[in-house]
C-alpha positions in Angstrom: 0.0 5.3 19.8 3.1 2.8 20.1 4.8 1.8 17.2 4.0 -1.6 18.7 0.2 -1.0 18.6 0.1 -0.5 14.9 3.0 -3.8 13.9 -0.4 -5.7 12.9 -2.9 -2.8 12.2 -2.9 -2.4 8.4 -3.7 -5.3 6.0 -3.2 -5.3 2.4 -6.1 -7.1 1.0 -6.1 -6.9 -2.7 -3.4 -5.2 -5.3 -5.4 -4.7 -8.7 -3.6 -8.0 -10.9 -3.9 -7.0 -14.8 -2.1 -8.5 -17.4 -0.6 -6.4 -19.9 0.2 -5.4 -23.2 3.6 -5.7 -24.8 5.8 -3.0 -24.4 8.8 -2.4 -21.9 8.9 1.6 -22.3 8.0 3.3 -18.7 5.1 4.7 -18.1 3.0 1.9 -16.5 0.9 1.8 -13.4 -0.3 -0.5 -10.4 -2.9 0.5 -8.6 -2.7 -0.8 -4.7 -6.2 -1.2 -3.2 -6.1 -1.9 1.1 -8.5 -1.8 3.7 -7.7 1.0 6.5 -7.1 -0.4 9.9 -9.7 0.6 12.8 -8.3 -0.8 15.8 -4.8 -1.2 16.7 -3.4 -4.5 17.1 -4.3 -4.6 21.1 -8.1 -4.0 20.0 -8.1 -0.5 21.1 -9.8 2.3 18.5 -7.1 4.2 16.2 -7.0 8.1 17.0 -3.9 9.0 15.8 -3.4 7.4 12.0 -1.7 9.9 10.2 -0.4 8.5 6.8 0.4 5.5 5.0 3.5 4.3 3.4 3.0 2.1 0.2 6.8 0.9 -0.7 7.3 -1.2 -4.2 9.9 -2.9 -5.7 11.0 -5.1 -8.4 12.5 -8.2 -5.6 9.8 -9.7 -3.1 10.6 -7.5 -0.3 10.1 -4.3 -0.8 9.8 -3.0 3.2 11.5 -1.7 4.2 14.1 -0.2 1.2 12.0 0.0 -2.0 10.9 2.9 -3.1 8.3 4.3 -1.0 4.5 6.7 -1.7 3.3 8.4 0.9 -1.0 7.8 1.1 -2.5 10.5 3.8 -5.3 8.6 6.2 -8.8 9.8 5.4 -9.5 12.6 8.3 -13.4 10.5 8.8 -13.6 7.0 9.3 -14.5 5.1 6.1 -17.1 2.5 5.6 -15.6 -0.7 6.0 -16.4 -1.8 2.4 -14.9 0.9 1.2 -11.2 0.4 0.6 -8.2 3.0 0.0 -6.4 3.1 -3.2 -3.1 4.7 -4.8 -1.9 4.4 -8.2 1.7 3.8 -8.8 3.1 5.3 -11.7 6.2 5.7 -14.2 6.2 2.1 -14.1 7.7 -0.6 -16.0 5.0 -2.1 -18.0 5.1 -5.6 -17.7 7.6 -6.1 -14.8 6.2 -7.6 -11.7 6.3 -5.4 -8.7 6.0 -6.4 -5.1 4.1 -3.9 -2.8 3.6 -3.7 1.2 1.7 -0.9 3.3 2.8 0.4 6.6 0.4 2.5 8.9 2.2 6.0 10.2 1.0 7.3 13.4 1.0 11.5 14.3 4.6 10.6 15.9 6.1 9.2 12.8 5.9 5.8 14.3 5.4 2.9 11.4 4.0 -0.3 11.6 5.3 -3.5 11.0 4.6 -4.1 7.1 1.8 -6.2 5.7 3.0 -9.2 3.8 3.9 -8.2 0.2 1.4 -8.9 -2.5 2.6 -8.7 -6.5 0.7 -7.3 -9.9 2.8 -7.0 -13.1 2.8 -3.3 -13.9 0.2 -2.3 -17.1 -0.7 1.0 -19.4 -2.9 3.4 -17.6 -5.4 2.8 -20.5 -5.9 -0.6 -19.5 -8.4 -1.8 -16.7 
């Protein structure tokens, strides 16, 4: 698969927004929750999805350049109504954090990344 193919195949649809409780020692979390792509952007069925990349940061771009997580794909095909998640940790609580999520093909080809989306980071106690 192209790295053209995936520019448009993963979507972030929701980051988890919580509001937080006062503090600004690290330790905080965001947890990122997306839908996993099917098709590639040309309509065709992904075979070769290997990973995704999850990159935050504290400015409103964070891809490519923020720090990044690396997500494995799920080896079977999800349900569609069940989305992926990964927690970011040894976060700032209470700082807002931009996030975006590439799709990683077998070749170490990345997609184009989603649109960022933005939470403020919270305690891991907190839902």
């Amino acid at each position: 698969m192209s790295q053209r193919k995936l520019a448009r195949a993963v979507k972030v649809t929701q980051v988890a927004l919580a509001l937080t409780l006062a503090g600004c020692a690290s330790g905080g979390v965001l947890d990122v929750t997306f839908t996993a792509p099917t098709t590639n952007v040309d309509g065709s069925p992904i075979t070769d999805l290997a990973s995704y990349r999850v990159y935050y940061a504290t400015t409103e771009r964070p891809c490519p350049g923020g720090r990044v997580v690396t997500a494995a794909a799920p080896k079977a095909r999800l349900p569609l109504d069940q989305p992926l998640k990964v927690r970011l940790t040894g976060l700032r609580m209470g700082t807002l954090y931009y996030v975006a999520v590439t799709a990683v093909n077998s070749q170490g080809g990345e997609s184009a990344c989603t649109a960022a989306a933005s939470a403020r980071a919270r305690s891991a106690e907190q839902k």
